[in-house]
N, CA and C atoms of all chains as a GROMACS GRO file, in nm:
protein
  591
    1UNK      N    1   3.866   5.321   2.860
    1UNK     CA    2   3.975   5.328   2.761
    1UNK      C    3   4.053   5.197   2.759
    2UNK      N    4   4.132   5.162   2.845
    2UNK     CA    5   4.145   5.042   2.899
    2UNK      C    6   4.064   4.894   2.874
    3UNK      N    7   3.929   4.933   2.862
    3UNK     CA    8   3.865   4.792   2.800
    3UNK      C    9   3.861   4.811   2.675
    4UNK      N   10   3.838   4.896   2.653
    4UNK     CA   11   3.821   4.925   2.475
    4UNK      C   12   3.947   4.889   2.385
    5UNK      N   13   4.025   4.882   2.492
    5UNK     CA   14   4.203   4.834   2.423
    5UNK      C   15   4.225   4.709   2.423
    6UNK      N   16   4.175   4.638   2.509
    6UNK     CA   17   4.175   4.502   2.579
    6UNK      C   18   4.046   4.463   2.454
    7UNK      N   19   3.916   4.506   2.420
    7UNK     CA   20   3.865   4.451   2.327
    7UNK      C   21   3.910   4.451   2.215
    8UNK      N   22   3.984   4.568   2.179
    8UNK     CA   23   4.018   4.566   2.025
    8UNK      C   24   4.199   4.440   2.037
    9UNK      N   25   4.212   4.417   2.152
    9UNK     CA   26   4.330   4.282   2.090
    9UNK      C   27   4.273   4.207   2.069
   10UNK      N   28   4.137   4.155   2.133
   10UNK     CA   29   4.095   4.053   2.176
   10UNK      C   30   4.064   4.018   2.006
   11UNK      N   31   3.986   4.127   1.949
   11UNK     CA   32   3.950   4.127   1.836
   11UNK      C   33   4.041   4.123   1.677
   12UNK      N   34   4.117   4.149   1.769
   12UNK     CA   35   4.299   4.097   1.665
   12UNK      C   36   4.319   3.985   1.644
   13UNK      N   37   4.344   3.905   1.787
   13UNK     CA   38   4.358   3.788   1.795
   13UNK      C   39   4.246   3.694   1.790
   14UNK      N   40   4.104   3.723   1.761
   14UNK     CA   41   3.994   3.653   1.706
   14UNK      C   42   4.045   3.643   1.521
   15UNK      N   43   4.073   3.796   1.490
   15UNK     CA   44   4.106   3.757   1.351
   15UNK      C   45   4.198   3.649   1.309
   16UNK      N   46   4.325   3.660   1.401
   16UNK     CA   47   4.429   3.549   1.370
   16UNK      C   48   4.390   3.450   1.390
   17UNK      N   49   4.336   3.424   1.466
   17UNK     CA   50   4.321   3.239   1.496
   17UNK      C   51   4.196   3.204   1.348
   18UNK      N   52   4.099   3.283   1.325
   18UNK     CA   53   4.049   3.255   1.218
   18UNK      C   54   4.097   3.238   1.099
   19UNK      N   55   4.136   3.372   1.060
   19UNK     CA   56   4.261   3.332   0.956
   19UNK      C   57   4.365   3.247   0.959
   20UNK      N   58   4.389   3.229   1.035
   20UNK     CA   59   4.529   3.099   1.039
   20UNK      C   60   4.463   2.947   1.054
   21UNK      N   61   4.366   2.926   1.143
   21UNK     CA   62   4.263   2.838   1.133
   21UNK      C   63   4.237   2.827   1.048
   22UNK      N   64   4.149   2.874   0.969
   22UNK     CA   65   4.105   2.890   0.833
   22UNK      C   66   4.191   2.798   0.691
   23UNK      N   67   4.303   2.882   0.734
   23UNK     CA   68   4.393   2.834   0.620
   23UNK      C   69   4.487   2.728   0.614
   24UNK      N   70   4.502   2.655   0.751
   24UNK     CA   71   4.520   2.559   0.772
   24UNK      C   72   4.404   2.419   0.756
   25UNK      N   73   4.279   2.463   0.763
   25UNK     CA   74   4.200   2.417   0.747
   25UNK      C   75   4.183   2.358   0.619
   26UNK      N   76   4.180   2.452   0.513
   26UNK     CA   77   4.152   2.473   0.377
   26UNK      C   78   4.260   2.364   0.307
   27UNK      N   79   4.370   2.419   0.362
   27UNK     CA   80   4.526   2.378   0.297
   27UNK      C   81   4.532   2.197   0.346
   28UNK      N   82   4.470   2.163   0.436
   28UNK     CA   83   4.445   2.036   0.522
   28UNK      C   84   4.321   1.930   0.418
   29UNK      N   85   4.253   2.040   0.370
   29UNK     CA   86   4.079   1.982   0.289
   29UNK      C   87   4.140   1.918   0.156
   30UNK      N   88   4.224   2.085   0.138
   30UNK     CA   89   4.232   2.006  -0.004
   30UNK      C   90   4.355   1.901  -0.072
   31UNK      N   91   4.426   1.893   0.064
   31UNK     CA   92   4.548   1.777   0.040
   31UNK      C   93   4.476   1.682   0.064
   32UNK      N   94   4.390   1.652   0.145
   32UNK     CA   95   4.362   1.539   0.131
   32UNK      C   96   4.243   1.489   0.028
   33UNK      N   97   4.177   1.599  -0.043
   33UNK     CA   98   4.103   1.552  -0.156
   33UNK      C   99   4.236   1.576  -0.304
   34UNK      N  100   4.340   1.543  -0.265
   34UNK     CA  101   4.463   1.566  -0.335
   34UNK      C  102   4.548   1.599  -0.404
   35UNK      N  103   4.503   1.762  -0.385
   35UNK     CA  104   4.520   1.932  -0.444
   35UNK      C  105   4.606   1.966  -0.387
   36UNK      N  106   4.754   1.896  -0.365
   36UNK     CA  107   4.860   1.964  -0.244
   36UNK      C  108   4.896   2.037  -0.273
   37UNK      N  109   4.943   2.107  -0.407
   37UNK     CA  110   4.979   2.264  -0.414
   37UNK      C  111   4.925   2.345  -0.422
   38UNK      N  112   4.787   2.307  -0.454
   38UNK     CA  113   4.707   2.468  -0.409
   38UNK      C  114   4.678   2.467  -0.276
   39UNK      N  115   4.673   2.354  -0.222
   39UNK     CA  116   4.636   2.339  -0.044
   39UNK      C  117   4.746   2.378   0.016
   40UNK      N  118   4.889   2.352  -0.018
   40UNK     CA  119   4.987   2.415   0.036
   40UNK      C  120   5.015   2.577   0.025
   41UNK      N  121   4.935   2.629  -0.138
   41UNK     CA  122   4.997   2.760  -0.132
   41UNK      C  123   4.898   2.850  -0.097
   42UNK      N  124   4.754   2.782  -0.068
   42UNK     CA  125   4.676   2.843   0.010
   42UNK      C  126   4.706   2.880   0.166
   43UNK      N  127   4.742   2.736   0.192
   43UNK     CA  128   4.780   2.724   0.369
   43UNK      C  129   4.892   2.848   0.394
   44UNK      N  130   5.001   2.865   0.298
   44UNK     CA  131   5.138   2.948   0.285
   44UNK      C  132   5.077   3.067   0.335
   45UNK      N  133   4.955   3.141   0.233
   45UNK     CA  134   4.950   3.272   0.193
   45UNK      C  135   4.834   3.324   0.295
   46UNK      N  136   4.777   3.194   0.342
   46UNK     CA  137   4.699   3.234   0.443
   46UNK      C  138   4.759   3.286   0.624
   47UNK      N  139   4.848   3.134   0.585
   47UNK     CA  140   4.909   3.181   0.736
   47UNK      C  141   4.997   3.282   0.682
   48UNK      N  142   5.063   3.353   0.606
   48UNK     CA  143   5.176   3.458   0.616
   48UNK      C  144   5.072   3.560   0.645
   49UNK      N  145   4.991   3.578   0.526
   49UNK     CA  146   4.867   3.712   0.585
   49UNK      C  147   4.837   3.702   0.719
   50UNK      N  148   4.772   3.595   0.808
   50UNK     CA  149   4.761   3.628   0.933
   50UNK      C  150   4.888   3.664   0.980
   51UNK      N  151   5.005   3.601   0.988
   51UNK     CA  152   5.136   3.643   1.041
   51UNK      C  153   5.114   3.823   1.093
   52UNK      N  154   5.143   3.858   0.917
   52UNK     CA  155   5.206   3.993   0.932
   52UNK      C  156   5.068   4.094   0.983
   53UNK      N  157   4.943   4.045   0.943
   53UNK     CA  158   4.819   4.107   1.084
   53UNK      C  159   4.854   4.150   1.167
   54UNK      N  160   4.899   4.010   1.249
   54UNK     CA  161   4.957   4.031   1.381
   54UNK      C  162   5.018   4.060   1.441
   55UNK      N  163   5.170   4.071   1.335
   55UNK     CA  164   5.285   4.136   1.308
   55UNK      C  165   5.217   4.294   1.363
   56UNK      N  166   5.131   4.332   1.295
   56UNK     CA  167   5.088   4.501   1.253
   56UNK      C  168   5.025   4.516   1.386
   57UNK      N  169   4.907   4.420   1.416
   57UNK     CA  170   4.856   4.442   1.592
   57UNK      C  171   4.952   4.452   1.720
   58UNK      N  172   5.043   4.412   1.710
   58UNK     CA  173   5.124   4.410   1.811
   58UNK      C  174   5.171   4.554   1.806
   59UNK      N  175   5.229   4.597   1.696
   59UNK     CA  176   5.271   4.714   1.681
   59UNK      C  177   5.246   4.839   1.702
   60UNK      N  178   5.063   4.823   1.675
   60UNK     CA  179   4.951   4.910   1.732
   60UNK      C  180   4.913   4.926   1.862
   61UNK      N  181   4.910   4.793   1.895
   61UNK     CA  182   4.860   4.790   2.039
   61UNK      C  183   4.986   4.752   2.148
   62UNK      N  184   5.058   4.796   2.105
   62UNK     CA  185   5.218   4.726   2.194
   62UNK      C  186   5.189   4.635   2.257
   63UNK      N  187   5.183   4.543   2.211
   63UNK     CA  188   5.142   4.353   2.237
   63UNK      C  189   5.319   4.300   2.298
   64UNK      N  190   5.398   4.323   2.229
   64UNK     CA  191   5.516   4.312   2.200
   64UNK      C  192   5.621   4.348   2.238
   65UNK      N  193   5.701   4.356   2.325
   65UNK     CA  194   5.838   4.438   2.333
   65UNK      C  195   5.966   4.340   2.364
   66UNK      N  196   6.060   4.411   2.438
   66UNK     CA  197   6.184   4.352   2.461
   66UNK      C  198   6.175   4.239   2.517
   67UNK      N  199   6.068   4.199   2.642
   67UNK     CA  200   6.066   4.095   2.753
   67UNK      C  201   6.024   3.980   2.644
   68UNK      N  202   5.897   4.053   2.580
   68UNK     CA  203   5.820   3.907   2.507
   68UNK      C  204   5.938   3.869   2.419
   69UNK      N  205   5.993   3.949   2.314
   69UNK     CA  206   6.100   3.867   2.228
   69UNK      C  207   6.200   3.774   2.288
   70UNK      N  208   6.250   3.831   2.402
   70UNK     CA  209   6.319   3.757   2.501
   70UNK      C  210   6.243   3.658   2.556
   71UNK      N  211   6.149   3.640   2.559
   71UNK     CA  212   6.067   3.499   2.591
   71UNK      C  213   6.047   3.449   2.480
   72UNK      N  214   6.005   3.438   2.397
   72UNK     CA  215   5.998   3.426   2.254
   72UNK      C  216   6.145   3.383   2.180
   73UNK      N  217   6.248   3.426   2.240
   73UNK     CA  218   6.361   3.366   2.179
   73UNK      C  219   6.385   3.257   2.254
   74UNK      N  220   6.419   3.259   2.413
   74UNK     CA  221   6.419   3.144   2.437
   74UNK      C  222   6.341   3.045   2.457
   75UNK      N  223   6.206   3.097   2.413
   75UNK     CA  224   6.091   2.947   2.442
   75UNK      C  225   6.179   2.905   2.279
   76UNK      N  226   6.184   2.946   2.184
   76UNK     CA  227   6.220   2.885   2.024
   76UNK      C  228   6.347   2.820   2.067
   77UNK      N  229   6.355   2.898   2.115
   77UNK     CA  230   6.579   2.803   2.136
   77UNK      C  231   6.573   2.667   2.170
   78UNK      N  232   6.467   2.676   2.308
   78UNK     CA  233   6.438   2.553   2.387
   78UNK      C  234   6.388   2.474   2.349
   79UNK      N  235   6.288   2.489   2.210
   79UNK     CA  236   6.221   2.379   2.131
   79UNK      C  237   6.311   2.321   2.039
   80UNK      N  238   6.365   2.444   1.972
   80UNK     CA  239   6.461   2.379   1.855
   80UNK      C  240   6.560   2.266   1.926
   81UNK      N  241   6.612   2.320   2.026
   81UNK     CA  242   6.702   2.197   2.103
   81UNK      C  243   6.614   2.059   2.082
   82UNK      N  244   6.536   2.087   2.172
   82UNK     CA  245   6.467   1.960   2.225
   82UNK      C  246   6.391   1.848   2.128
   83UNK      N  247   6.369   1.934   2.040
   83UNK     CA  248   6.268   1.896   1.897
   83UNK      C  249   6.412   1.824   1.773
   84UNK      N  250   6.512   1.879   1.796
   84UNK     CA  251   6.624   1.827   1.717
   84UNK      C  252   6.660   1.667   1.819
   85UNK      N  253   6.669   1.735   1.919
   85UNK     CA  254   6.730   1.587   2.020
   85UNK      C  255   6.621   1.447   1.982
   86UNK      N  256   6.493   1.512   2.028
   86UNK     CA  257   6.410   1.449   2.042
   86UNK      C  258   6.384   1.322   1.858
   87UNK      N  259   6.399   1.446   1.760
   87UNK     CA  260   6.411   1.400   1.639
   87UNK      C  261   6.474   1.296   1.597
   88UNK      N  262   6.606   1.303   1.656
   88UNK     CA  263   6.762   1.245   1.576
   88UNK      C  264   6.710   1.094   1.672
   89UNK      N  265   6.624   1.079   1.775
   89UNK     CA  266   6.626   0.986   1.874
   89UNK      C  267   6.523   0.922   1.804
   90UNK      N  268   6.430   0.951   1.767
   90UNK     CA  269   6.286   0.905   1.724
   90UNK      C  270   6.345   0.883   1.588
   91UNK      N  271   6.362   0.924   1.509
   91UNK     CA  272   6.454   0.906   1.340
   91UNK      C  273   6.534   0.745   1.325
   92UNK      N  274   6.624   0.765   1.444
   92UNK     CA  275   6.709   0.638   1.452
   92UNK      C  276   6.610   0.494   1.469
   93UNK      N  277   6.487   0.539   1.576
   93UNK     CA  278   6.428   0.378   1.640
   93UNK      C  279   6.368   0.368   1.495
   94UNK      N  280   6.313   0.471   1.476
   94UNK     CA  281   6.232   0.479   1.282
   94UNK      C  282   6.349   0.363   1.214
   95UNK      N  283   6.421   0.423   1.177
   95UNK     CA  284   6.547   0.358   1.098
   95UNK      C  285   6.570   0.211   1.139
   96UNK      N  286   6.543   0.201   1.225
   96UNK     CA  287   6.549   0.022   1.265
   96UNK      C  288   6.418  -0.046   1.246
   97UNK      N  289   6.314   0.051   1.302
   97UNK     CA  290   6.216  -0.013   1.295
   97UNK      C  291   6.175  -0.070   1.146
   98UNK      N  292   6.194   0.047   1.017
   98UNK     CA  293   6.163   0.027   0.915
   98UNK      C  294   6.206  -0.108   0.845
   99UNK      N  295   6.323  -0.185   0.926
   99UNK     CA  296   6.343  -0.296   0.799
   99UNK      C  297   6.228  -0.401   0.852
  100UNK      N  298   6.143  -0.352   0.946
  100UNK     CA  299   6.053  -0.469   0.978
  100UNK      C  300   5.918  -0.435   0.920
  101UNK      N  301   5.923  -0.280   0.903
  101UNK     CA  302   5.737  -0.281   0.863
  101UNK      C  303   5.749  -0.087   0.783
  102UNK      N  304   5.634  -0.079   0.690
  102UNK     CA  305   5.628   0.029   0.672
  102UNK      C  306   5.537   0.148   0.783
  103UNK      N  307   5.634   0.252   0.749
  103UNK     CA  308   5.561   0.312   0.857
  103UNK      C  309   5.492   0.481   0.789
  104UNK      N  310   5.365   0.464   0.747
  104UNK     CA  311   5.363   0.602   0.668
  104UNK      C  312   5.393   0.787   0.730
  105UNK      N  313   5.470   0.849   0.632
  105UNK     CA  314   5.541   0.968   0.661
  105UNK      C  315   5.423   1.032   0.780
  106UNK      N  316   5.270   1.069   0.716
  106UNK     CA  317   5.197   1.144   0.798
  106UNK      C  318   5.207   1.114   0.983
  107UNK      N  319   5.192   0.991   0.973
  107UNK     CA  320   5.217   0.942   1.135
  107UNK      C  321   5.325   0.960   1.203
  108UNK      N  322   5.416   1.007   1.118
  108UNK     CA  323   5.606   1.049   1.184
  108UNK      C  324   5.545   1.206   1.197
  109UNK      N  325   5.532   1.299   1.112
  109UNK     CA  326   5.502   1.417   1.063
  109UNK      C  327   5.407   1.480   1.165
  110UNK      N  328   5.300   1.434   1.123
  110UNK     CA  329   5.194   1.499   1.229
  110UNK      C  330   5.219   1.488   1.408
  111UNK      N  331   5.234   1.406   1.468
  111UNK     CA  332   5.297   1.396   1.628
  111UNK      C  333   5.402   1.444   1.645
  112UNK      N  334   5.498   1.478   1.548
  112UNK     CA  335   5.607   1.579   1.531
  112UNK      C  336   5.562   1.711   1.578
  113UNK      N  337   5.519   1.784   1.508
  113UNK     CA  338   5.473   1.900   1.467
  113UNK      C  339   5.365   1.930   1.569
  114UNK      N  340   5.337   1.840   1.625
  114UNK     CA  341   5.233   1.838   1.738
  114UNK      C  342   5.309   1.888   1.888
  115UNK      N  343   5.415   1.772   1.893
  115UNK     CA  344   5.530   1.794   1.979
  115UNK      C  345   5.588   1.950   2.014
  116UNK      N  346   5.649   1.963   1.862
  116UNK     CA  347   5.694   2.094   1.913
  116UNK      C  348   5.597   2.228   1.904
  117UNK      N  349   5.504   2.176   1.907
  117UNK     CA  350   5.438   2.294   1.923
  117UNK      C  351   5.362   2.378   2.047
  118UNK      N  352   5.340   2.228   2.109
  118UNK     CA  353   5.338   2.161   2.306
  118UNK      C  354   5.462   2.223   2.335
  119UNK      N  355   5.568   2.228   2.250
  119UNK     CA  356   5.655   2.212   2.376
  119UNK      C  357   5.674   2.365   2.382
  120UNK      N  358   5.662   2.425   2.257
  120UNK     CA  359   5.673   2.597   2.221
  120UNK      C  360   5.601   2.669   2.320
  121UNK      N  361   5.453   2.621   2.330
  121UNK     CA  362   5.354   2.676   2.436
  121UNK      C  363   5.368   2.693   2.596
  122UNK      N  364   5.409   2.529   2.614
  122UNK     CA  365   5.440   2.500   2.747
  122UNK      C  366   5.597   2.592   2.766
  123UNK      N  367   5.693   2.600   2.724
  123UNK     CA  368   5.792   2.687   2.748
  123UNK      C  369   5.763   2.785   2.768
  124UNK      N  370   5.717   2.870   2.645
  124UNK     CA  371   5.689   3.006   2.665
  124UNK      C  372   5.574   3.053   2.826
  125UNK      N  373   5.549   2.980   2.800
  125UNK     CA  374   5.460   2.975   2.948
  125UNK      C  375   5.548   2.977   3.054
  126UNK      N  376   5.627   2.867   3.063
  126UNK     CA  377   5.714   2.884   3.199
  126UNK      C  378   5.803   3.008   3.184
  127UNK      N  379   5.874   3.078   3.084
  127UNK     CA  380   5.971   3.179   3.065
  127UNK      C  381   5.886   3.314   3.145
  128UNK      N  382   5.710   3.304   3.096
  128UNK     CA  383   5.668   3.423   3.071
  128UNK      C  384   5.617   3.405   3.208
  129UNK      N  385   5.614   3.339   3.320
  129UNK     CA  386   5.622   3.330   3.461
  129UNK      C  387   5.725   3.383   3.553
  130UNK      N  388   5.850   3.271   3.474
  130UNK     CA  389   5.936   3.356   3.477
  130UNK      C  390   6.036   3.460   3.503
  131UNK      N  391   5.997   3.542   3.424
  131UNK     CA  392   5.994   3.698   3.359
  131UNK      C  393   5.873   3.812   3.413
  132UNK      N  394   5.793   3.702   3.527
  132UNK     CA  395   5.684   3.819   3.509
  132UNK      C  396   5.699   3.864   3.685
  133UNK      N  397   7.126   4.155   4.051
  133UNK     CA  398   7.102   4.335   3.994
  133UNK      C  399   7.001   4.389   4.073
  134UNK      N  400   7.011   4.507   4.104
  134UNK     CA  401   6.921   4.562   4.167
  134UNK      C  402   6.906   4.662   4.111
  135UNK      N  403   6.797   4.737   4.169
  135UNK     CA  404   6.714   4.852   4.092
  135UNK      C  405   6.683   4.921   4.179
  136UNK      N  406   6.689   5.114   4.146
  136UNK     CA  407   6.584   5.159   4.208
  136UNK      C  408   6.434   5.261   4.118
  137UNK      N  409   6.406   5.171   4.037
  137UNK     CA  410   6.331   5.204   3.966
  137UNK      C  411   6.205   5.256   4.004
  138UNK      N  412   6.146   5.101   4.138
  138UNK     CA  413   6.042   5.212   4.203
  138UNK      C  414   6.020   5.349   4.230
  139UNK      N  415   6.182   5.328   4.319
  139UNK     CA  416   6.160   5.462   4.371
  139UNK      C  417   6.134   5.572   4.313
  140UNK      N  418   6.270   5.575   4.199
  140UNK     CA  419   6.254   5.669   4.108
  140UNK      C  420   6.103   5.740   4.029
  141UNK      N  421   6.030   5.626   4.001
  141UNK     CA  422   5.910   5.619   3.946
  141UNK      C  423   5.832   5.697   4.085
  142UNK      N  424   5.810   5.636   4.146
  142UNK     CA  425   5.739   5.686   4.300
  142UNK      C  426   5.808   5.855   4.274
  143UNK      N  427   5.893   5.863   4.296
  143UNK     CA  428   5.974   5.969   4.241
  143UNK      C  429   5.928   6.113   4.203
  144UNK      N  430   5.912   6.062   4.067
  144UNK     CA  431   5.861   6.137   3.966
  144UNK      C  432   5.683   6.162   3.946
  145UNK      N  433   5.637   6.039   4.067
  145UNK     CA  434   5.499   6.060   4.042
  145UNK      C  435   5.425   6.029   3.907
  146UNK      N  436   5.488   5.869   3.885
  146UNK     CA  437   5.471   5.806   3.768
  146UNK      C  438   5.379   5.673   3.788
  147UNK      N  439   5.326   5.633   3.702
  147UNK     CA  440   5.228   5.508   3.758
  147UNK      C  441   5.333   5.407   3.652
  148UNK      N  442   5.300   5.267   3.636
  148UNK     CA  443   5.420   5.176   3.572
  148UNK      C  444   5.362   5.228   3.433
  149UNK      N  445   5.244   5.202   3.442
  149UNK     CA  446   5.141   5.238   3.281
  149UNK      C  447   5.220   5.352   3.228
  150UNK      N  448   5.234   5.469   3.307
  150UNK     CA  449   5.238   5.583   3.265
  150UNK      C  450   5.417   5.559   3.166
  151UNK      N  451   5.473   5.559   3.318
  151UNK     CA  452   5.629   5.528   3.279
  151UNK      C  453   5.650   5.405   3.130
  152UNK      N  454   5.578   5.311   3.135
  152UNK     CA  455   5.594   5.185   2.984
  152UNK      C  456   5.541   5.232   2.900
  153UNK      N  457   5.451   5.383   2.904
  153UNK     CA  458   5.416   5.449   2.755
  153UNK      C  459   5.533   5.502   2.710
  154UNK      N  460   5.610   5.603   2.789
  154UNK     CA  461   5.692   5.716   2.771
  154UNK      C  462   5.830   5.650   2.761
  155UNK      N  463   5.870   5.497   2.778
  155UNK     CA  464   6.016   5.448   2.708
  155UNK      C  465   5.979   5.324   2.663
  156UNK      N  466   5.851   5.298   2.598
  156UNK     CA  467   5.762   5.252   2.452
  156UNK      C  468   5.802   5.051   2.513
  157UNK      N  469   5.756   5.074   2.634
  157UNK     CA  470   5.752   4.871   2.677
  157UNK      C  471   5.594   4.886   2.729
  158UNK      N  472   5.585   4.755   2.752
  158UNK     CA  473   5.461   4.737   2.813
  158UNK      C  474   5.440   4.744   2.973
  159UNK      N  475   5.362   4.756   3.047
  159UNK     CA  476   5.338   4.791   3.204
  159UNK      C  477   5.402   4.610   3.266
  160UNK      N  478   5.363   4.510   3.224
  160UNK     CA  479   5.468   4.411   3.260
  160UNK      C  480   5.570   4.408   3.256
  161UNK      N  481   5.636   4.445   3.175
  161UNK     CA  482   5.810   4.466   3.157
  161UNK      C  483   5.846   4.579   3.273
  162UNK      N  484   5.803   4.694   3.307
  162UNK     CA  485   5.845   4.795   3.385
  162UNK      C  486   5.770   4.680   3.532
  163UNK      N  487   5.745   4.619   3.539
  163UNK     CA  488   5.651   4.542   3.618
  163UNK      C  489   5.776   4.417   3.689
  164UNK      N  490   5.798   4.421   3.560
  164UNK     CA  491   5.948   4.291   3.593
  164UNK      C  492   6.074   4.334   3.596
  165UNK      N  493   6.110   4.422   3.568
  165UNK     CA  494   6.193   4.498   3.580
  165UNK      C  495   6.231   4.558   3.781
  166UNK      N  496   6.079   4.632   3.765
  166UNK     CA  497   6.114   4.668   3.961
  166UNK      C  498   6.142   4.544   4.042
  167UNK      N  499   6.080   4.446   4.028
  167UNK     CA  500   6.058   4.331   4.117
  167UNK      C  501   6.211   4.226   4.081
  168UNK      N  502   6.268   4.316   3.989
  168UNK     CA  503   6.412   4.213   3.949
  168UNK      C  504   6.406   4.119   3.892
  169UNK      N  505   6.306   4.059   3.830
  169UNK     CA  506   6.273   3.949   3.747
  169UNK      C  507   6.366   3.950   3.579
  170UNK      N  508   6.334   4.074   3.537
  170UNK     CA  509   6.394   4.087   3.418
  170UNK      C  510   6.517   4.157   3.396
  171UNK      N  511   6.623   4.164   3.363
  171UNK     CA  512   6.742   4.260   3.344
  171UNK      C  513   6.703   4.342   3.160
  172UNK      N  514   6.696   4.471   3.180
  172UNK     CA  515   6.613   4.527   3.080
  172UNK      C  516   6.751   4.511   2.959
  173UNK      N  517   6.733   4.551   2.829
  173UNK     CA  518   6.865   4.601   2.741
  173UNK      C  519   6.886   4.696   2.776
  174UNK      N  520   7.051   4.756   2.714
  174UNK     CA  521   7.080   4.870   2.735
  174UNK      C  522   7.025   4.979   2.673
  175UNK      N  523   6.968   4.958   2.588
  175UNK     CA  524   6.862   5.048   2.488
  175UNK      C  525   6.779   5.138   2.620
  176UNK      N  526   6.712   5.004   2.698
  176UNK     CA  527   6.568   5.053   2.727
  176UNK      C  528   6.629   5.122   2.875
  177UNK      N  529   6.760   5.067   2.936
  177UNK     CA  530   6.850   5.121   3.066
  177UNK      C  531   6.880   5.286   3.004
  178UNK      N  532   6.887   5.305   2.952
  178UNK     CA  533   6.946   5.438   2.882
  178UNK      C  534   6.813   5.497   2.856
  179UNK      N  535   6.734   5.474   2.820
  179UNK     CA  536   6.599   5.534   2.791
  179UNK      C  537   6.548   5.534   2.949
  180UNK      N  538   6.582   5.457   3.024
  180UNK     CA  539   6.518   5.511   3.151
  180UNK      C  540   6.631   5.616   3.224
  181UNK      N  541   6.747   5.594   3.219
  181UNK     CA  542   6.799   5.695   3.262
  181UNK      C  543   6.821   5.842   3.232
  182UNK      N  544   6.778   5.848   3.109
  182UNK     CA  545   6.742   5.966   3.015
  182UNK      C  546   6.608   6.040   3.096
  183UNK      N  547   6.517   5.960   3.083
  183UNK     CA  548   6.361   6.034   3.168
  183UNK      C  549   6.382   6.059   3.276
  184UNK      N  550   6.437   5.970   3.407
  184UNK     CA  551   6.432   6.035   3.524
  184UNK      C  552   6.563   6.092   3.547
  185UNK      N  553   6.678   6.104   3.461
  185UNK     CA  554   6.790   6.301   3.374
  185UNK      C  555   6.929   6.169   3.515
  186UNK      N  556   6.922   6.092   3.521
  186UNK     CA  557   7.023   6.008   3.601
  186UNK      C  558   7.153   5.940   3.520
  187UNK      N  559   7.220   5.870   3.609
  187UNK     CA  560   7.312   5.785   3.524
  187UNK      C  561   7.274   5.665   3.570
  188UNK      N  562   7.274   5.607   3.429
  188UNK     CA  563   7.264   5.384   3.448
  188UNK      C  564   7.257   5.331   3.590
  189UNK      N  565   7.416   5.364   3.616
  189UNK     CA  566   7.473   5.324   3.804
  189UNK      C  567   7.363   5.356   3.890
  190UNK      N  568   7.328   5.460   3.879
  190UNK     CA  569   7.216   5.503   3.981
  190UNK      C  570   7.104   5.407   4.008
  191UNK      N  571   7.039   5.363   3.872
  191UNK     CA  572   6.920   5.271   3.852
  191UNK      C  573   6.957   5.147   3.879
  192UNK      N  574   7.063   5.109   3.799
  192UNK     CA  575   7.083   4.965   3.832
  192UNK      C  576   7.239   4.989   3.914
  193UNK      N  577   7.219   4.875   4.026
  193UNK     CA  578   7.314   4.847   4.123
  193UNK      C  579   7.357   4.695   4.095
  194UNK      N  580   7.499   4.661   4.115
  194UNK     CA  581   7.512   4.483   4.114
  194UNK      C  582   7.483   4.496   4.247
  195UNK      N  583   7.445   4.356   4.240
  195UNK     CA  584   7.422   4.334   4.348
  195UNK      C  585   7.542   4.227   4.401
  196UNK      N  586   7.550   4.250   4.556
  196UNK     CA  587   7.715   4.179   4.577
  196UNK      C  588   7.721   4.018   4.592
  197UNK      N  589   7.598   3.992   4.658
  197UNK     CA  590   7.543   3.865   4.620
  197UNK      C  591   7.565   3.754   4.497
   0.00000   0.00000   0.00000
């Protein structure tokens, strides 16, 4: 009973990463063959559908409760801090740097978004240690 | 904070599984909870003191520390 529960998340979370993969993928293809609003409102509708999936698996399979949101709030708290600090710091050397050279948006953007997303993981990790 | 949740659970002749079905958390949370790791809400303190028919005080103790 027990594995059969453990397979069917497993099989939840195979769907999500596909679907969200997927549509990040897609939304990624076709901006850069330079279709950004359908690549964006693909990427949108893809990742919200996986979202609320998962939203629904958790719910089913009680993935989810008080502890995880509570890890989950403060791994987000701890990024938003750090990802704002980190921002306003990296923004400014930007701001100086720029009267000497152009620097294109994607290369600010993408290691951004990279950042806090490291840092979302790696937090929630330490909280959910933790907590455990 | 302290707890006597084990016991209680031991108690009642409850496994953690059993007890995180019946006040709707997962077997980690009742998991972190005994071992003092987590301080639960009052939602889920009241839902445990409800099942094993106690008051709050009973389950959770400050601790003087």
């Amino acid at each position: 009973m027990e594995n059969e529960k453990k397979k069917e998340i497993k099989k939840a979370q195979a769907i999500f990463g596909v679907v969200f993969g997927t549509s990040l993928a897609v939304c990624a293809a076709l901006a850069v063959l330079g279709y950004y609003w359908i690549g964006l409102a693909i990427g949108f509708v893809g990742c919200l559908c996986a979202g609320m999936y998962m939203k629904s698996a958790e719910t089913k399979y009680r993935l989810g409760d008080e502890r995880s949101h509570h890890i989950d709030e403060k791994a987000s708290a701890f990024t938003f801090k750090v990802s704002f600090a980190a921002l306003g710091v990296f923004f400014a050397i930007l701001g100086g740097l720029s009267k000497f050279t152009v620097i294109p948006a994607y290369s600010v953007i993408g290691p951004f978004f990279a950042f806090m997303a490291i840092t979302y993981v790696a937090t929630t990790r330490h909280y959910t240690k933790k907590y455990s | 904070m302290k707890n006597k949740l084990k016991v209680l659970r031991a108690m009642s002749d409850l496994t953690q599984e059993e007890l995180a079905d019946k006040v709707g958390v997962t077997r980690q949370t009742i998991n972190a909870i005994e071992q003092g790791k987590y301080l639960p809400s009052l939602e889920l303190a009241f839902k445990l003191a409800k099942l094993f028919n106690v008051k709050i005080e009973e389950i959770f103790v400050e601790d003087e520390n």
